[in-house]
C-alpha positions as CSV (number, residue, x, y, z in Angstrom):
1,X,9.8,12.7,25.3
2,X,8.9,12.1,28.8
3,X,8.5,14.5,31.5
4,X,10.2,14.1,34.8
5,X,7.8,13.5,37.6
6,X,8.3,15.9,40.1
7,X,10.1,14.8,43.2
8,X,7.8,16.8,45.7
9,X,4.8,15.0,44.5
10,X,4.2,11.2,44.4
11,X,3.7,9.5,40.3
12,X,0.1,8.9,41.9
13,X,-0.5,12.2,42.2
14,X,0.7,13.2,39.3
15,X,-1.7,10.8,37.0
16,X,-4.5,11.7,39.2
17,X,-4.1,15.5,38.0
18,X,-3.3,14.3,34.5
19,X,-6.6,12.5,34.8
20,X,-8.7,15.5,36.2
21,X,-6.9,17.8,33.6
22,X,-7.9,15.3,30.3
23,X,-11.9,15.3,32.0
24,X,-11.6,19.1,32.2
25,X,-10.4,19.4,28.4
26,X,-13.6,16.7,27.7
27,X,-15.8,18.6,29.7
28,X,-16.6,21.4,26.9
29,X,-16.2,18.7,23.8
30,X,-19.2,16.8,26.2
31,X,-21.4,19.8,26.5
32,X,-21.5,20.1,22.5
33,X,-22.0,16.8,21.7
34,X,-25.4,17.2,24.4
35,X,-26.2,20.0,22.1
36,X,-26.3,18.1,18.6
37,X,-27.8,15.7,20.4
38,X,-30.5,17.5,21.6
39,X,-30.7,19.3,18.3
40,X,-31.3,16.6,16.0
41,X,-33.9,14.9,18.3
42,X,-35.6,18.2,17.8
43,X,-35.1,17.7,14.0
44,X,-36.0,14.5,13.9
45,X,-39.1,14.2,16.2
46,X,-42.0,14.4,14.3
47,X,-44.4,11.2,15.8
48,X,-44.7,10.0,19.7
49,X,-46.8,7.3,21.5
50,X,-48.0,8.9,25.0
51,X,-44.8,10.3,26.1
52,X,-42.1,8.6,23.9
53,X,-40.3,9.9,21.0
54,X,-41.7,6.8,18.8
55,X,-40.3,9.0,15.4
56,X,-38.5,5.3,13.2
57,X,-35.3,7.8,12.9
58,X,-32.8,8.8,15.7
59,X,-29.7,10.8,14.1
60,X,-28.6,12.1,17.6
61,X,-28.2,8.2,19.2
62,X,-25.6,7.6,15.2
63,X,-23.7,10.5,16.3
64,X,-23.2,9.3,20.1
65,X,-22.7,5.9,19.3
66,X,-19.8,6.7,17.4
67,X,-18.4,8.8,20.7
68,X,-18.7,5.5,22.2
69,X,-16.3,4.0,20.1
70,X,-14.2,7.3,19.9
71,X,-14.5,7.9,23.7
72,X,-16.4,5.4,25.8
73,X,-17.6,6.8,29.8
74,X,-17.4,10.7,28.1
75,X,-20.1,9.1,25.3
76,X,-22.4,7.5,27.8
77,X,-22.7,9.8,30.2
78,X,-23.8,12.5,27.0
79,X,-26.0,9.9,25.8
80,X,-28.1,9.7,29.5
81,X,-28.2,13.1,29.7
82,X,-29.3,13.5,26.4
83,X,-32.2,11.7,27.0
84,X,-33.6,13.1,29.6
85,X,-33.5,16.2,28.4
86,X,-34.9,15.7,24.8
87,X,-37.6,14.6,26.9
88,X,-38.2,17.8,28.6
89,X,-37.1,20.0,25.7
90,X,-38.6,18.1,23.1
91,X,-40.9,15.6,23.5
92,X,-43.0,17.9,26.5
93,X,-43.1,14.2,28.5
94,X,-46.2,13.1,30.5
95,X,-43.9,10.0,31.9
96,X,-43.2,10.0,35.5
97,X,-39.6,10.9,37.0
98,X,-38.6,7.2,37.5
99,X,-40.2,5.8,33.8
100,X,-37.8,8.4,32.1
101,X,-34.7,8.3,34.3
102,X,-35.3,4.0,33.7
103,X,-35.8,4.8,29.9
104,X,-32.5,6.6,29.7
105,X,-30.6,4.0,31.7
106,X,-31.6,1.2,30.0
107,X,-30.7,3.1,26.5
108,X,-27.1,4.2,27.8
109,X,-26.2,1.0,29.6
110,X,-27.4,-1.2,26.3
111,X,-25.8,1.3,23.8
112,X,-22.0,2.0,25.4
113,X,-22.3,-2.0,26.0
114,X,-22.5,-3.2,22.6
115,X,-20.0,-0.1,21.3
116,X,-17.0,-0.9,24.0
117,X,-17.9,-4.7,24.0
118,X,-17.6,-4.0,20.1
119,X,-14.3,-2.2,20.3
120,X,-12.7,-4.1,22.7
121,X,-13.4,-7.1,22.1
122,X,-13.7,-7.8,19.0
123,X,-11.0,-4.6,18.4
124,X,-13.1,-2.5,15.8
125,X,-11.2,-0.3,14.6
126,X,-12.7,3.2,14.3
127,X,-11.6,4.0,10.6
128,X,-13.3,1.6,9.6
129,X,-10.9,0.4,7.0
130,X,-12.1,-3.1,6.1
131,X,-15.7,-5.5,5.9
132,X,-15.3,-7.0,9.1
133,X,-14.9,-3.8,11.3
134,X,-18.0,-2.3,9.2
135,X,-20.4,-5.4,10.0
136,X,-19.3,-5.8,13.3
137,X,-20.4,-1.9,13.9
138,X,-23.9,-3.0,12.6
139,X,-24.5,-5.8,14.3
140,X,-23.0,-3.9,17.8
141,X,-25.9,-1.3,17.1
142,X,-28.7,-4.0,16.3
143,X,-27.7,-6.0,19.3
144,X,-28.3,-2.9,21.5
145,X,-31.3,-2.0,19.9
146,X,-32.6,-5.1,20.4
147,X,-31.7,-5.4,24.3
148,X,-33.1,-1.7,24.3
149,X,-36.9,-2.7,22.8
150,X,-37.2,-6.0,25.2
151,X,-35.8,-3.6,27.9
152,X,-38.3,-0.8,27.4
153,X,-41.2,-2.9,26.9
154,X,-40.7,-5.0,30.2
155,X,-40.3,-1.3,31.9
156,X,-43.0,-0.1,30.5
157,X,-45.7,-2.5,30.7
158,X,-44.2,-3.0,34.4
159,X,-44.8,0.4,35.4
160,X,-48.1,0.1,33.6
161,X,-48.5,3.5,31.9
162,X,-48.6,2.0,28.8
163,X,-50.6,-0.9,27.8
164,X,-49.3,-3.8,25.4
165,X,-50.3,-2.5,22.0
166,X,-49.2,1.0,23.3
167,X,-45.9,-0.6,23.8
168,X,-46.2,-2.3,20.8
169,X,-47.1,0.7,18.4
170,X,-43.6,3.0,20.3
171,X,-41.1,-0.1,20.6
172,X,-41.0,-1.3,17.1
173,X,-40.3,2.2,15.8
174,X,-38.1,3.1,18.1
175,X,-36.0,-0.3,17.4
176,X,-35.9,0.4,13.8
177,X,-35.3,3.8,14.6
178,X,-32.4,3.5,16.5
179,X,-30.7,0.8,13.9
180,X,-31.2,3.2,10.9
181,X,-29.8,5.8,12.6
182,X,-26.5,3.8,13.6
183,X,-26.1,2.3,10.6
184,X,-26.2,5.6,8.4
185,X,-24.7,8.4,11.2
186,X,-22.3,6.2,12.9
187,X,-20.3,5.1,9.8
188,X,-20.7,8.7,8.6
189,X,-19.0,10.3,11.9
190,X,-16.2,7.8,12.4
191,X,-14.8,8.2,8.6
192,X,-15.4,12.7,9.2
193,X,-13.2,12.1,12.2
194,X,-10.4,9.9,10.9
195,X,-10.4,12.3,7.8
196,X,-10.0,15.3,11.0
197,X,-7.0,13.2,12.5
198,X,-5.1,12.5,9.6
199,X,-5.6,15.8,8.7
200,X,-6.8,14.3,5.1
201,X,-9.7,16.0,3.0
202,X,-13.2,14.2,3.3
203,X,-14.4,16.3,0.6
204,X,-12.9,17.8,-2.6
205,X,-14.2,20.6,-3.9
206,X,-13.4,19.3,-7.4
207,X,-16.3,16.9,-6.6
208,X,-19.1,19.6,-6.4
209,X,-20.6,19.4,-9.6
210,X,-20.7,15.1,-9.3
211,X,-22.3,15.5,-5.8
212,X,-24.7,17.9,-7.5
213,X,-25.6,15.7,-9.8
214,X,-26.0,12.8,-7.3
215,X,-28.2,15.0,-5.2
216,X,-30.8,15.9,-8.2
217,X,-30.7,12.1,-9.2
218,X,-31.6,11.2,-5.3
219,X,-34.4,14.1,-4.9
220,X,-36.1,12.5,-7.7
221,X,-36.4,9.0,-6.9
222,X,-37.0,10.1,-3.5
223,X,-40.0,12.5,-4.9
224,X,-41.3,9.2,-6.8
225,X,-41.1,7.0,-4.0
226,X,-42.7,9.1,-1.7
227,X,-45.5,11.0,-4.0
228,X,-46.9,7.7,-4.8
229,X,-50.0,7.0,-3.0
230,X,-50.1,4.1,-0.3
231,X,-47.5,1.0,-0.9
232,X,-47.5,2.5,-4.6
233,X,-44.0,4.1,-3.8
234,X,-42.5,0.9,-2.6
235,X,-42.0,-0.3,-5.5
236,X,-40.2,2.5,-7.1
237,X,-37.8,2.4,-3.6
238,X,-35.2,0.1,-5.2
239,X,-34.1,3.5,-7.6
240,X,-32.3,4.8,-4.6
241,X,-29.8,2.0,-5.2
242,X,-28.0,3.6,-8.5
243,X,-27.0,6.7,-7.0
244,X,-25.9,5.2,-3.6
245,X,-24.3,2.2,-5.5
246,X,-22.9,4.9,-8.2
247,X,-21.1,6.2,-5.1
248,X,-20.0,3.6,-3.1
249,X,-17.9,2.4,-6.8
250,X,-16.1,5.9,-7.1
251,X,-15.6,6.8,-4.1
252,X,-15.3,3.9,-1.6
253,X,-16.9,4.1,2.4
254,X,-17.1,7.8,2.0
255,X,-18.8,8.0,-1.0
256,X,-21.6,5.8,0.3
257,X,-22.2,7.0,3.9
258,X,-22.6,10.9,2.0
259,X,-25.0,9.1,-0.3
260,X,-26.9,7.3,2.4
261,X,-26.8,10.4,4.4
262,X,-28.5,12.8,1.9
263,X,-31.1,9.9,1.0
264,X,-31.8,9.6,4.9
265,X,-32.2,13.2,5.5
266,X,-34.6,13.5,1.9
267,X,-36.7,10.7,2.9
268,X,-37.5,11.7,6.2
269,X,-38.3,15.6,5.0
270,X,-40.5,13.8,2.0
271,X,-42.4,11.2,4.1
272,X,-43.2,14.4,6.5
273,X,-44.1,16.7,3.6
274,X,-46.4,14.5,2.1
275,X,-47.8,13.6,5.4
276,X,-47.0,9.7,6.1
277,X,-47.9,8.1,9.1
278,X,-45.7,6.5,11.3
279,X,-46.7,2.7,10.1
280,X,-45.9,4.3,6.0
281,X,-42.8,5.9,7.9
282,X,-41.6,2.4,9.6
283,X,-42.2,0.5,6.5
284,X,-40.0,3.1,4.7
285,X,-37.2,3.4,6.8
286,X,-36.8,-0.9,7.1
287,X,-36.6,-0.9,3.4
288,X,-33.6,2.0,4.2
289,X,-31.9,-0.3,6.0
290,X,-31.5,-2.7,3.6
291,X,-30.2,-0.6,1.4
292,X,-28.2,1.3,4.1
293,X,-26.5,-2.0,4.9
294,X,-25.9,-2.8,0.7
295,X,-24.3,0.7,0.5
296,X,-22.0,0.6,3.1
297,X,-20.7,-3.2,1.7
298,X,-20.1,-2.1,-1.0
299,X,-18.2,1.1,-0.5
300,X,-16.2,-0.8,2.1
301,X,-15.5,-3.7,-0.3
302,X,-14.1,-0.9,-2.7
303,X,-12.2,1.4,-0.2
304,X,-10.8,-1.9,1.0
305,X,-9.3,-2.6,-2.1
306,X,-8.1,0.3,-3.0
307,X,-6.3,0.0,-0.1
308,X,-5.0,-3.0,-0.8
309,X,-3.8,-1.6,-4.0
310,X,-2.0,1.3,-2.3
311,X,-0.2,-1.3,-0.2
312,X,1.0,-3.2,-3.1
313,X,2.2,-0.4,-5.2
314,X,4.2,0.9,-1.9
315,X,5.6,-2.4,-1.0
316,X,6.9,-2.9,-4.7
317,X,8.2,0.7,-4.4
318,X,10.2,-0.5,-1.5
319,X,10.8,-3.9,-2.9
320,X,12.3,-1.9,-5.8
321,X,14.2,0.1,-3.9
322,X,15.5,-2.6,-1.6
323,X,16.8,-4.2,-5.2
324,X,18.4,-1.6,-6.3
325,X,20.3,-1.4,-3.1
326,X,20.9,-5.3,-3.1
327,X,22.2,-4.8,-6.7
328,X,24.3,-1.9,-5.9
329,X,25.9,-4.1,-2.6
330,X,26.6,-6.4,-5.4
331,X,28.4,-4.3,-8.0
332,X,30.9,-3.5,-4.8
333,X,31.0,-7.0,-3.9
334,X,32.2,-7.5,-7.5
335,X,34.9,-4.6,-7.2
336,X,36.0,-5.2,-4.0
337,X,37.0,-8.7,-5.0
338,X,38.5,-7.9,-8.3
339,X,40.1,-4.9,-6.1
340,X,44.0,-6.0,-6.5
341,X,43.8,-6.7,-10.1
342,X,41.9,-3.9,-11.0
343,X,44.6,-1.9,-8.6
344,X,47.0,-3.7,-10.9
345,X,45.5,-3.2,-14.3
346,X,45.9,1.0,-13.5
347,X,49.2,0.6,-11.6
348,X,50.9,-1.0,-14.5
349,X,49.9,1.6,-17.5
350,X,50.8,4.4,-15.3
351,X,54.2,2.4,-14.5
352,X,55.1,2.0,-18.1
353,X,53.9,6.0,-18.6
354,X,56.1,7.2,-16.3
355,X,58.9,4.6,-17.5
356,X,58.2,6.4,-21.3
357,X,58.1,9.6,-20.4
358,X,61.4,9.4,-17.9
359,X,62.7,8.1,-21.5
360,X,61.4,10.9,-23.5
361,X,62.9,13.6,-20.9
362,X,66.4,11.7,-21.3
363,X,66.2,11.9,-25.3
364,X,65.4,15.2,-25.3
365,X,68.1,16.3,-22.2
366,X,70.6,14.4,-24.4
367,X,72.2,17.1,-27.1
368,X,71.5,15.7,-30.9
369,X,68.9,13.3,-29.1
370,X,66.5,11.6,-31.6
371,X,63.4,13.8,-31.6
372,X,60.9,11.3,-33.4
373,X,62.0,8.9,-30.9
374,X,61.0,11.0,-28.2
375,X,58.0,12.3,-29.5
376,X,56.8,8.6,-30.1
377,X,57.6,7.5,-26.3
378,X,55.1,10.5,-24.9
379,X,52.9,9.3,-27.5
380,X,52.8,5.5,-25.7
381,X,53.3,7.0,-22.6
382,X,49.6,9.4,-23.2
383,X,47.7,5.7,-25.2
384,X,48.8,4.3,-21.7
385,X,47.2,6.7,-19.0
386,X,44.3,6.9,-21.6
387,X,44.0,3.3,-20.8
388,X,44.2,4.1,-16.6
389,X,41.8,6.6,-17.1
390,X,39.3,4.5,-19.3
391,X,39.5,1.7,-16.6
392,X,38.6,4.3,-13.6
393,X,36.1,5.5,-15.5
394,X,34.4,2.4,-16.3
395,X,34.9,1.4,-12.8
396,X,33.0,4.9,-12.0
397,X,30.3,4.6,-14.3
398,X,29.4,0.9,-12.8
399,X,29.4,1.9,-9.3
400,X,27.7,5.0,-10.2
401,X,24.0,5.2,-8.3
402,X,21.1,6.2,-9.8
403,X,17.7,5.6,-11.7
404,X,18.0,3.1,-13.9
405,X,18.0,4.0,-17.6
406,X,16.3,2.8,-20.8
407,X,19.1,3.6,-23.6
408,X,20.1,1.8,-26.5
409,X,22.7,-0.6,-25.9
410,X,25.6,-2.0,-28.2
411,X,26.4,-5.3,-27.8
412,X,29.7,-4.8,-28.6
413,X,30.5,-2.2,-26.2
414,X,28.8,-4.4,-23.7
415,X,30.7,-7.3,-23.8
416,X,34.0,-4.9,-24.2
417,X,33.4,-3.1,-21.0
418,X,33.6,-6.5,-19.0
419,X,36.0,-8.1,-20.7
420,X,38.3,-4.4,-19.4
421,X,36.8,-4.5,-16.0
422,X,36.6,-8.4,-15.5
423,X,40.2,-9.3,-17.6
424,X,42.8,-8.1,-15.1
425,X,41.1,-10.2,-12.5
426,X,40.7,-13.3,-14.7
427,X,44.3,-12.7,-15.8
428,X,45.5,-12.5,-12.3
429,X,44.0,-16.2,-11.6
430,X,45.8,-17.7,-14.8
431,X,42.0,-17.8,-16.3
432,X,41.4,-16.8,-19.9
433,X,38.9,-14.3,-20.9
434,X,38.1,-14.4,-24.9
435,X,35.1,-12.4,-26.7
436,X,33.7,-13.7,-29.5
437,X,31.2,-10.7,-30.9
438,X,30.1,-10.6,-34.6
439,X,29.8,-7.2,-35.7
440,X,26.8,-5.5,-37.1
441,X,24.5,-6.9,-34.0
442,X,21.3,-5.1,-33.4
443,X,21.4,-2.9,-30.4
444,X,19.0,-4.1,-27.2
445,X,17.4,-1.5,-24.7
446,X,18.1,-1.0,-21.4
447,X,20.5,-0.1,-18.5
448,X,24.0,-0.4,-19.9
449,X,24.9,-0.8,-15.9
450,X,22.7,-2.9,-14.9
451,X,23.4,-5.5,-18.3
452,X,27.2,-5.0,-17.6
453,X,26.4,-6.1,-13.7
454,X,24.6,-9.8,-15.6
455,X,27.6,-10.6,-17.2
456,X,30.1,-9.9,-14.5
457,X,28.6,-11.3,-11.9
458,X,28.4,-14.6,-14.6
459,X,32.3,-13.9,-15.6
460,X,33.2,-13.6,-11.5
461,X,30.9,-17.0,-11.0
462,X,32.8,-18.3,-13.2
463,X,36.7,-17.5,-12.6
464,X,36.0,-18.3,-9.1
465,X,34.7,-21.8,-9.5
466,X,37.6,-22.7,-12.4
467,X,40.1,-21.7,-9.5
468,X,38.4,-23.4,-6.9
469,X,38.6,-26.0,-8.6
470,X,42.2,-26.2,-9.7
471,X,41.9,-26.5,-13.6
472,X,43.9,-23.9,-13.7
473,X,46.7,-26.1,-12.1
474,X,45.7,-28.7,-14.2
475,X,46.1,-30.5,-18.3
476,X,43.3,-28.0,-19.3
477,X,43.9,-24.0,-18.6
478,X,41.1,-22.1,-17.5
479,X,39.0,-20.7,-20.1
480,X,35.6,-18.5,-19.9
481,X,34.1,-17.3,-23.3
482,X,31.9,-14.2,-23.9
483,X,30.1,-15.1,-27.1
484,X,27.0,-13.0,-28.9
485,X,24.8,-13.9,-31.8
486,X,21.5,-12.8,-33.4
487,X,18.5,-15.1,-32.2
488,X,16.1,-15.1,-35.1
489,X,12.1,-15.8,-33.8
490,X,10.8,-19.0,-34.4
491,X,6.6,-19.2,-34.6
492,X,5.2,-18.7,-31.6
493,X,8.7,-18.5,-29.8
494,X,10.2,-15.5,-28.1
495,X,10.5,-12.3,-30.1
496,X,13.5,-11.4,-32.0
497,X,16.7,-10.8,-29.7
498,X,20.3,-11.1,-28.9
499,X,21.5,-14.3,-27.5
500,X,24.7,-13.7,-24.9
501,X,26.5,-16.6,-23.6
502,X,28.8,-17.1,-21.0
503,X,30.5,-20.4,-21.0
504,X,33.6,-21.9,-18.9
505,X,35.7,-24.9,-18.6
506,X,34.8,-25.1,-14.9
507,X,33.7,-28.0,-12.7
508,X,30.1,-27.8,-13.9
509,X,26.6,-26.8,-11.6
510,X,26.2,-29.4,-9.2
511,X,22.3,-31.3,-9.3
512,X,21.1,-30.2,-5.7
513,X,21.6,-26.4,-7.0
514,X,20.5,-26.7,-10.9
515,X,17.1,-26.1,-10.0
516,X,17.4,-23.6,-7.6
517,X,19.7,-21.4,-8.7
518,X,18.3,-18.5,-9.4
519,X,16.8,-17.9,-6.2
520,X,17.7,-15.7,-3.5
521,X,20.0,-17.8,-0.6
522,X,21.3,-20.3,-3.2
523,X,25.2,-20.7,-3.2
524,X,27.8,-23.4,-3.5
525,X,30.4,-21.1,-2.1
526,X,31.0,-21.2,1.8
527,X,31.1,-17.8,2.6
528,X,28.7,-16.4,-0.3
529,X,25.3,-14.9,0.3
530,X,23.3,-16.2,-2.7
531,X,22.3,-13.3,-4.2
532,X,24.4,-12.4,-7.3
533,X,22.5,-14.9,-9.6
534,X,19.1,-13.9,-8.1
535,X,20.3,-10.5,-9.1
536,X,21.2,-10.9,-12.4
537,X,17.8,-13.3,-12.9
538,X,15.8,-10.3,-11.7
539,X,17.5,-7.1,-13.7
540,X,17.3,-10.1,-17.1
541,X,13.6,-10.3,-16.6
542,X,13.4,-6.1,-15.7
543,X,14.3,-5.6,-19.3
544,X,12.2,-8.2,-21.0
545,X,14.3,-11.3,-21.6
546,X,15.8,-14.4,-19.9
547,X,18.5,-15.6,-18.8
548,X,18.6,-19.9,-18.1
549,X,21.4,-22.3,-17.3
550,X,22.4,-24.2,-20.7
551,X,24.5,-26.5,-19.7
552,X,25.8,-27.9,-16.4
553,X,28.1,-29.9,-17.3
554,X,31.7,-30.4,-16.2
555,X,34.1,-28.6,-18.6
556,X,30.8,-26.8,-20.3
557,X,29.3,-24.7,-18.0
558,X,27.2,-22.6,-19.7
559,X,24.8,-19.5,-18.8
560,X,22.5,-18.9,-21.5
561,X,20.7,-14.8,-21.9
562,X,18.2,-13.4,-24.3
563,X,17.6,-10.1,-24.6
564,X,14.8,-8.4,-27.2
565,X,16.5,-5.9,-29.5
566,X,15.7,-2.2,-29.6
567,X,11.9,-1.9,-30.7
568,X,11.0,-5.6,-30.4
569,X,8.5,-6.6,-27.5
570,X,9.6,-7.8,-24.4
571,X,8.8,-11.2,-23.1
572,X,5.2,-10.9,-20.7
């Protein structure tokens, strides 16, 4: 809902102060991101080159980098101030005024470049849902570290505090630094925050005991890798990969930016604790990046995936359900234009009801009226409205909505049911409808609804285009057969089933259509939609069997369906 500006003040004034009141609101959510910022420079400093934090680890530029792509100016502005004052707070500078304010400004400018040229331009999204946004994120934070290390050492060199291998020996660091820490905080911050506003769960308690387990299995490589003497431990380094790896497969993004995470935070604690300097440290973290960036590949390649899966199964839940509507429009197609025979086929029992029972009431007003005669007339008169009331209630049953079942199914009964709902319609056109049903068929499975809708919609097909087509006027009445039989398996042919035919005398399928005609929009009639076949295709292959055109012919139309009986396997 929108509010109403207020009349007294101008719409400029008003989105000034809405402005002025969203910085206000920032102002406090600014302030604590300063303070983790601050906080884990102060964790993470443990080497510097005359002045400059030169530690190849920066956690507090991850976390502001993902502001940036949360909430741009708000981001840089922490991210300035931020570094100034680790440099006071934490670093105990020697650098002049200038060299650190030129540091900072450099670092800010480069960093909320890359992120908003990152978001907005190439539209990252901030969840982080698929490859593309992931490697764009990494290759926004190497670009900025790069501009940031030519940057610096131009400043540097050009204020001449430092010399070139001074430069040299803080630059390099601080550029592999500054892409490790991106690369496994950024990721990390983004996913905690979309979790936040969807209101989702980043991490279920159920998974305590795996993530224990993942956490021993990480200490230990990391306590081989970095209790090794000299370049001993890079070989054992590749380790880390099965429990990162391990998972990125289970759990998706998530699980590999908690995985990366813990391996970050144990390397750097090891390397300090076992006293590594900053060249050991460097060479340590670039092999991190590699398998930072192998990590969060994979985990996005899974939680992309999965995704994709999700958006299958709902988009066949909805195709599902948009079927079940289309064939539920269909069965009152079929009833609405059957609607004055059917209105006949119960008008005319409960006629002859009445008719019998007016008779019966005479008999038994007249004195010495014959009893038995009576009694036999309220007799026809009850078989009659039985028959009204088993036509409504087959009429009920197949308009009835609901999940569709999985029952055993009489062929008999089937074919009975149609020929009741379908015969007053067909009778009403001068059409003929005959079933020819063996007993002693094997029952099939399925929806007794949906199966009764098939054969309908064929019967319907085919009364329409005998009238159409005048043979009912004609030498040859109009004739549609309902025939049955037991299809016995050939080798390697489709299981054992019932084979259902629906034949007619009809003008035949015309070649354009054959082909086509069980496909959504197909139609020879000028004001049908096209759907009733594609329908009755789709609810055939629902319960495992087929349904094909036999015959196209003129005069021997004929509709051909197998279904598997009860316990046989469906078709694939």
């Amino acid at each position: 809902m929108t509010t109403p500006a207020d009349p007294g003040r101008p719409a400029a004034s008003n989105e000034a102060s809405s402005r002025a009141a969203a910085a206000v609101r920032s102002v406090p959510a600014g302030l604590a991101a300063l303070a983790v910022y601050v906080a884990l420079e102060w964790l993470g400093f443990i080497h510097e080159v005359k002045g400059l934090p030169a530690t190849p680890w920066n956690p507090g530029l991850g976390v502001v980098f993902a502001l940036v792509a949360l909430d741009g100016p708000l981001a840089a502005a922490v991210l300035f101030a931020g570094i100034v004052l680790a440099e006071i707070l934490v670093v105990d500078t020697v650098l002049s005024w200038p060299l650190v304010l030129g540091v900072a400004a450099i670092e800010t400018t480069c960093y909320a470049a890359a992120g908003l040229l990152a978001l907005r331009a190439f539209r990252i999204d901030p969840r982080l849902g698929h490859l593309r946004d992931v490697l764009l994120l990494l290759a926004a934070g190497f670009v900025g570290a790069c501009l940031v290390a030519v940057l610096l050492t131009v400043l540097l060199i050009g204020f001449g505090d430092l010399g070139l291998r001074d430069v040299l020996a803080a630059t390099v660091p601080l550029l592999v630094g500054d892409v490790i820490g991106i690369a496994v905080i950024t990721p990390l911050v983004l996913r905690l925050a979309a979790a936040w506003r969807a209101g989702e769960q980043f991490f279920a308690p159920a998974l305590a005991v795996e993530a224990g387990a993942t956490a021993v299995v990480i200490g230990a490589c990391l306590w081989l890798v970095t209790a090794s003497p000299g370049p001993e431990g890079f070989k054992y380094f590749h380790l880390l990969a099965l429990p990162v790896v391990t998972a990125a497969v289970r759990h998706g993004l998530d699980g590999a930016c908690l995985a990366l995470a813990g391996v970050q935070l144990g390397l750097v604690a090891l390397l300090h604790l076992h006293g590594h300097d900053i060249r050991a440290f460097t060479e340590y973290q670039a092999l991190m990046l590699v398998l930072t960036a192998t990590g969060l590949v994979v985990g996005v390649v899974v939680s992309e995936r999965r995704s994709a899966e999700r958006m299958a199964r709902a988009a066949e839940r909805r195709a599902k359900a948009r079927e079940a509507e289309a064939a539920q429009a269909g069965r009152f197609h079929l009833v609405s234009s059957m609607a004055s025979a059917l209105a006949h086929e119960i008008t005319q029992p409960m006629t002859a009801a009445r008719a019998l029972a007016r008779a019966a009431q005479h008999i038994l007003q007249t004195p010495g009226g014959d009893v038995a005669r009576a009694e036999a007339n309220l007799a026809s008169a009850i078989a009659q409205i039985d028959h009204a009331g088993a036509v409504i209630r087959r009429m009920r049953d197949f308009l009835r909505r609901g999940e569709p079942v999985r029952e055993p199914v009489a062929i008999g009964d089937l074919v009975a049911d149609v020929v009741a709902i379908a015969g007053a319609d067909a009778r009403a056109h001068g059409v003929a409808l005959v079933a020819e049903v063996p007993p002693g068929l094997p029952s099939v499975t399925g929806d007794p609804v949906q199966l009764q809708q098939v054969l309908l919609n064929l019967v319907r097909n085919a009364v329409e285009a005998i009238v159409s087509a005048g043979v009912d006027a004609g030498t040859a009445p109009g004739r549609v057969r309902i025939a049955a039989a037991r299809r016995r398996p050939s080798p390697g042919q489709e299981p054992d089933g019932v084979e259902v035919t629906v034949a007619d005398n009809g003008p035949g399928v015309p070649d354009d259509l054959a082909d086509t005609l069980f496909e959504p929009l197909t139609t020879s009639k000028q004001d049908g939609l096209g759907l009733g076949l594609a329908i009755c295709a789709a609810i055939v292959e629902q319960h495992g069997g087929q349904i094909v055109l036999a015959s196209r012919a003129s005069g021997a139309t004929e509709f051909r369906i197998v279904l598997p009986i009860e316990g046989a396997a469906a078709r694939p």
